[in-house]
BAMARVEX-632009 format. One line per field, with one value per residue: x, y, z of N, C-alpha, C, O, CB in turn. Coordinates in Angstrom, 2 decimals, always signed. Atoms other than C-alpha are relative to their C-alpha. Glycine has a CB too. Layout:
BEGIN
nu (X;...)
nv (Y;...)
nw (Z;...)
cau (X;...)
cav (Y;...)
caw (Z;...)
cu (X;...)
cv (Y;...)
cw (Z;...)
ou (X;...)
ov (Y;...)
ow (Z;...)
cbu (X;...)
cbv (Y;...)
cbw (Z;...)
***
This chain:
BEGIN
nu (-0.25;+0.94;+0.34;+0.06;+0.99;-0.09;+1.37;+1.03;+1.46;+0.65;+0.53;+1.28;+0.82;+0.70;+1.11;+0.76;+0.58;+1.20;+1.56;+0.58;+0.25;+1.69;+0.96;+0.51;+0.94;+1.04;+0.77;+0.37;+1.27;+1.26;+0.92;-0.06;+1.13;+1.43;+0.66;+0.23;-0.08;+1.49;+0.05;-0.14;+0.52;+0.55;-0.39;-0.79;+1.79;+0.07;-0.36;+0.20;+1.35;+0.01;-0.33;+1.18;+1.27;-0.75;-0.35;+1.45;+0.47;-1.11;+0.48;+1.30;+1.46;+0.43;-0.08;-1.47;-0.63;-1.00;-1.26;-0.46;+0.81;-0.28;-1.20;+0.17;+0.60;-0.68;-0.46;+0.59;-0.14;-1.28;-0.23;+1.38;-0.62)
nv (+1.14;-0.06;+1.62;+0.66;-0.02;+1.49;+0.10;-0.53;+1.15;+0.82;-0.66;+0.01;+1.30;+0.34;-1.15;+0.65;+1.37;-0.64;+0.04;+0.96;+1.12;-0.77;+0.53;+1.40;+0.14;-0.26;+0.88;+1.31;+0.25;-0.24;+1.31;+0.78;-1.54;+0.24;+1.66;+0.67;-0.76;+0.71;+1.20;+0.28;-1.27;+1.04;+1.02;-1.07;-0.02;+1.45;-0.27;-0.60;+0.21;+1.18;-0.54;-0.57;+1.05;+0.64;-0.54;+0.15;+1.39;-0.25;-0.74;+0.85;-0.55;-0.83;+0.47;+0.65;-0.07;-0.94;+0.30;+1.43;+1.32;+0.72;+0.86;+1.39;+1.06;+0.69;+0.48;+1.10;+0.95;+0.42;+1.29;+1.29;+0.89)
nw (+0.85;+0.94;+0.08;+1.19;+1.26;+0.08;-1.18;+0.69;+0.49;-1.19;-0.49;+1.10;+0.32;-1.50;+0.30;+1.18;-0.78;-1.34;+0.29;+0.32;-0.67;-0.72;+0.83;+0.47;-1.18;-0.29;+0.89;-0.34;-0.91;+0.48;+0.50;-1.43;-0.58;+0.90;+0.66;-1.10;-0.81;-0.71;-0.55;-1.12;-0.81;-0.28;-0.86;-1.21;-0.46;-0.79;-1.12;-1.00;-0.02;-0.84;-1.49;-0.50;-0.64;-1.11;-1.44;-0.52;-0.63;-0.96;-0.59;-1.23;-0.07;-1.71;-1.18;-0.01;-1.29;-0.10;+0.56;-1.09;+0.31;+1.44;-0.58;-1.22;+0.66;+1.39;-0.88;-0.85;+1.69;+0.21;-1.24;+0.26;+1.03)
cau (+38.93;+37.39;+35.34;+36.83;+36.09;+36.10;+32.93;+30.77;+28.90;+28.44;+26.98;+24.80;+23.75;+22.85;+20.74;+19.23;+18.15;+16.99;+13.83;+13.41;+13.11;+10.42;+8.65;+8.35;+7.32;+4.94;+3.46;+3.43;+1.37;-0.80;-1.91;-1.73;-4.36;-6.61;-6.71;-5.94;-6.46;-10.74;-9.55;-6.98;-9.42;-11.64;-9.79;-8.20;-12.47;-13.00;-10.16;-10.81;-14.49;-13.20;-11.01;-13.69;-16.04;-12.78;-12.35;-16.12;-16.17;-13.81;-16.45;-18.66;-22.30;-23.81;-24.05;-20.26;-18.52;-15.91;-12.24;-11.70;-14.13;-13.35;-9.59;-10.59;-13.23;-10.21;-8.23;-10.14;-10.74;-7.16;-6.94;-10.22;-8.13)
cav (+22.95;+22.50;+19.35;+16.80;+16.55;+12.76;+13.25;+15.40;+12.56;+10.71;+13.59;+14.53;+10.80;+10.79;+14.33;+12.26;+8.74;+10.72;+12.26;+9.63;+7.08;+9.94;+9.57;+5.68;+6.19;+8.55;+6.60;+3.49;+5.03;+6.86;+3.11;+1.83;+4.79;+3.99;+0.08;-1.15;+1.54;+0.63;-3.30;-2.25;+0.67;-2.51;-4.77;-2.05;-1.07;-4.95;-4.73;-2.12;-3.19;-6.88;-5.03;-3.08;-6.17;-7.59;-4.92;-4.73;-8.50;-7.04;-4.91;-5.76;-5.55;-3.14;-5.59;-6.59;-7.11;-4.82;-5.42;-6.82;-9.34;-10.17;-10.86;-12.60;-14.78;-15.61;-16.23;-18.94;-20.54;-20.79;-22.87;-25.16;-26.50)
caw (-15.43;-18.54;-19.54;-21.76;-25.45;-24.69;-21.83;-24.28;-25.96;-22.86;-21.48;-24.75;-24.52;-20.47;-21.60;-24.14;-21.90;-18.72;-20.65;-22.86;-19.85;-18.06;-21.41;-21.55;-17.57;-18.21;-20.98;-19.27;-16.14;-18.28;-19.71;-15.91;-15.20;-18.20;-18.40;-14.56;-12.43;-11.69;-11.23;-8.63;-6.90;-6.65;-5.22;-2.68;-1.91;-0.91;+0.76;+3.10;+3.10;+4.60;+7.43;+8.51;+9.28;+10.99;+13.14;+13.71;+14.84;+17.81;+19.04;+21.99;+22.20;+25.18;+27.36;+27.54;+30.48;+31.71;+30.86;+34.31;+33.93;+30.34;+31.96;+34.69;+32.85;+30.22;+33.60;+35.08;+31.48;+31.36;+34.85;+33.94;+30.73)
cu (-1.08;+0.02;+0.89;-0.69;-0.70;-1.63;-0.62;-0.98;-0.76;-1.20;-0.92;-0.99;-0.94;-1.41;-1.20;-1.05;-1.04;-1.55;-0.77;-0.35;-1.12;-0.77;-0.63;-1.12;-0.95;-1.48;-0.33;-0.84;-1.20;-0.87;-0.51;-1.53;-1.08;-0.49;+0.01;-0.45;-1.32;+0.02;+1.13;-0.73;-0.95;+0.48;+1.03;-1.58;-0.04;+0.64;-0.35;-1.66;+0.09;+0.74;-0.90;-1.06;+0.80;-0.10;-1.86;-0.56;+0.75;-1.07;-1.07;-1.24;-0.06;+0.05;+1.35;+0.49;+1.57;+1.20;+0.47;-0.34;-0.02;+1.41;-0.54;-0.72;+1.62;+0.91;-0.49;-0.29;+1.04;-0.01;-0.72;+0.56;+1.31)
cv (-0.10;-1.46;-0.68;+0.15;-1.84;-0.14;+0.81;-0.76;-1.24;+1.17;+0.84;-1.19;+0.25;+1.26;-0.36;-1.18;+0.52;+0.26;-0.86;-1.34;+0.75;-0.38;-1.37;-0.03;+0.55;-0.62;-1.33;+0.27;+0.48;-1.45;-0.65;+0.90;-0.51;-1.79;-0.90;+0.53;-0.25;-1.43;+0.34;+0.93;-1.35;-0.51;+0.77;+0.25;-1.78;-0.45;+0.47;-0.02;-0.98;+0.04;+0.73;-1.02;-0.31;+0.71;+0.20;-1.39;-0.36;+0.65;-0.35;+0.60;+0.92;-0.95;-1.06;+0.38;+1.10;-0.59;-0.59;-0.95;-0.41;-0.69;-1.18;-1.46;-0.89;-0.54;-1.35;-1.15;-0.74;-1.18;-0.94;-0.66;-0.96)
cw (-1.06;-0.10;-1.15;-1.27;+0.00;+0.60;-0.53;-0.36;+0.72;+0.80;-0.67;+0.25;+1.07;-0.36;-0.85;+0.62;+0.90;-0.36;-0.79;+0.88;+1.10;-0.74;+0.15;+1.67;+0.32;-1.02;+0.71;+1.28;-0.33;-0.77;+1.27;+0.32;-0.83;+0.01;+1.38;+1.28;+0.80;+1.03;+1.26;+1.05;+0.53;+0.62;+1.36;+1.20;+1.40;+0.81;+1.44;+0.67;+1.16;+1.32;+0.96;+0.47;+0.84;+0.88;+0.70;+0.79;+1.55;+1.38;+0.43;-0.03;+1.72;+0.59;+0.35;+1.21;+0.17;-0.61;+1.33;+0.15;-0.66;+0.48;+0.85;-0.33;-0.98;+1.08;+0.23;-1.43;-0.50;+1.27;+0.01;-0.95;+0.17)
ou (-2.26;+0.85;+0.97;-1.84;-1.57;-2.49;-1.17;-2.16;-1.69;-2.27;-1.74;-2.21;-2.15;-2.60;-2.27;-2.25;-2.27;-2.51;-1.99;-0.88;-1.91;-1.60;-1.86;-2.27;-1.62;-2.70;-1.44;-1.58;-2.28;-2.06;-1.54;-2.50;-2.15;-1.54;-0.75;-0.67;-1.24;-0.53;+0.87;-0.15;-0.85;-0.01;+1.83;-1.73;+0.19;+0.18;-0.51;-2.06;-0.51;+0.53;-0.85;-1.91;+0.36;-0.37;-2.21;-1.58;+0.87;-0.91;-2.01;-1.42;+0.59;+1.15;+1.31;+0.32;+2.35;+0.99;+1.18;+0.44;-0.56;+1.52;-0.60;-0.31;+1.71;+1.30;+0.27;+0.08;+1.02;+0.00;-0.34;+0.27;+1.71)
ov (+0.19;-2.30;-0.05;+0.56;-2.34;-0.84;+1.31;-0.65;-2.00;+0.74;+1.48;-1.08;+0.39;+0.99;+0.23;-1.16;+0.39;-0.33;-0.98;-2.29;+0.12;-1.19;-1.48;-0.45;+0.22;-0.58;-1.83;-0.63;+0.19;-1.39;-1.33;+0.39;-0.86;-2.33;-1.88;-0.20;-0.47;-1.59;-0.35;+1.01;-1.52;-0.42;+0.20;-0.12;-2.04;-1.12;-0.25;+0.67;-0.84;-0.75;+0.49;-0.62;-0.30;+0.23;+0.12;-1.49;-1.44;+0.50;-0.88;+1.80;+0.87;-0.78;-2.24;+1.48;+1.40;-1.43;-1.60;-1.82;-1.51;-1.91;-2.40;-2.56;-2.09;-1.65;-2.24;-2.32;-1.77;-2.38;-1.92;-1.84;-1.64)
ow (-0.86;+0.22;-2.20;-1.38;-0.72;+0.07;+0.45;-0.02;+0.43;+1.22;+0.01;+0.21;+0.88;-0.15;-1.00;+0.33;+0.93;+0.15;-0.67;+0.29;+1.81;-0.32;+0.12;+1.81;+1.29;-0.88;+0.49;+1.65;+0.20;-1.08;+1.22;+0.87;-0.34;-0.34;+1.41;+2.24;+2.00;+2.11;+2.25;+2.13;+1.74;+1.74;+2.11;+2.36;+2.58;+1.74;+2.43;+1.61;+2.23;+2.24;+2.17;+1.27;+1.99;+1.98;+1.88;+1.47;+2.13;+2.59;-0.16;-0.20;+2.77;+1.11;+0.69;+1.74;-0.73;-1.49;+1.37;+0.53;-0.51;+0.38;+0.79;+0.01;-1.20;+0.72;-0.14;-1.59;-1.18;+1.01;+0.67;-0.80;-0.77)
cbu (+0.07;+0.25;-1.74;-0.26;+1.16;+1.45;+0.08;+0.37;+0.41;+1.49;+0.68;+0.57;+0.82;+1.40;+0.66;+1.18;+1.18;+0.49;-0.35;+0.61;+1.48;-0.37;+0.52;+1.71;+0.39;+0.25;+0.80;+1.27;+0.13;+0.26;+0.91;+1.75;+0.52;+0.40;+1.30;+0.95;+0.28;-1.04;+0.35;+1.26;-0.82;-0.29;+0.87;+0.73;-1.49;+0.09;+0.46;+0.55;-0.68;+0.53;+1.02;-0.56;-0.75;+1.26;+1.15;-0.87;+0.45;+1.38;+0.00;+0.35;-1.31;-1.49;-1.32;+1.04;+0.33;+0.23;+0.87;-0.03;-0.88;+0.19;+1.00;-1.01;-1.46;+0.76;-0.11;-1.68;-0.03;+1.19;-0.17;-1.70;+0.30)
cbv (-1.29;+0.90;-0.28;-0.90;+0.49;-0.81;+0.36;+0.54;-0.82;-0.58;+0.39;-0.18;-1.56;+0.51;+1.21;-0.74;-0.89;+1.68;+1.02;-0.19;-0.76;+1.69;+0.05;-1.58;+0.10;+1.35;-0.29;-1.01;+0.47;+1.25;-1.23;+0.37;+2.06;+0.57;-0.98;-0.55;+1.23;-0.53;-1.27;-0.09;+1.74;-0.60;-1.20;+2.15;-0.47;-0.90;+0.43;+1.24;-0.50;-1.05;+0.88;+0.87;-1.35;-0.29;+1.90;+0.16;-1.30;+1.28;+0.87;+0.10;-1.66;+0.78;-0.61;+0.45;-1.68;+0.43;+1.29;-0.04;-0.22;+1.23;+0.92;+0.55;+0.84;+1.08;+0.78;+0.64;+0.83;+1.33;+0.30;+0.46;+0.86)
cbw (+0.82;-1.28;-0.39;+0.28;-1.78;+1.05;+1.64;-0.96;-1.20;+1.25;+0.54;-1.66;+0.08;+1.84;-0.74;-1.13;+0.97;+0.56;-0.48;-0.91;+0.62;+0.09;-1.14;-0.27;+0.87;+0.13;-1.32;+0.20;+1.22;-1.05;-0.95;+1.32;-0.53;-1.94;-1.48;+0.17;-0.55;-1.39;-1.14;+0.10;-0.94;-0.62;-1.03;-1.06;-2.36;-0.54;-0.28;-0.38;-1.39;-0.74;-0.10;-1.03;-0.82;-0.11;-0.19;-1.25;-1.20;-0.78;-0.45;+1.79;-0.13;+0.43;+0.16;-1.16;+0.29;+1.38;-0.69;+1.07;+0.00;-1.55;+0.96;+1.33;-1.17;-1.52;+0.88;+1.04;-1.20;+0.08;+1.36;-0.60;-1.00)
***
């Protein structure tokens, strides 16, 4: 089957949009790259800066009680309230 003459200039056009809509997207992350890219590496940093204390505020000093005795303490805490 041969194509339509009708579906030629739809299909010139679509050949036409596709790289002109790569263009605009590679233009628009090459500005994303140069003008926001530090402020969000920053605020990604501080991020992973302020999870890192969280999970550090998890973690028991040497002289921490086992995990049966951390239950059991949180046991009996529960029945005193």
């Amino acid at each position: 089957m041969a194509a339509s003459s009708e579906g030629a200039p739809v299909s010139a056009l679509v050949w036409w949009i596709i790289p002109f809509l790569a263009l605009i997207g590679g233009i628009g992350y090459a500005y994303w790259i140069t003008k926001w890219k530090n402020r969000y590496e920053n605020q990604t940093h501080r991020s992973v800066s302020n999870f890192r204390r969280f999970q550090e505020s998890f973690k028991d000093s040497n002289e921490s009680p086992t995990k049966g005795e951390s239950v059991k303490q949180d046991l009996d805490s529960d029945r005193s309230s």
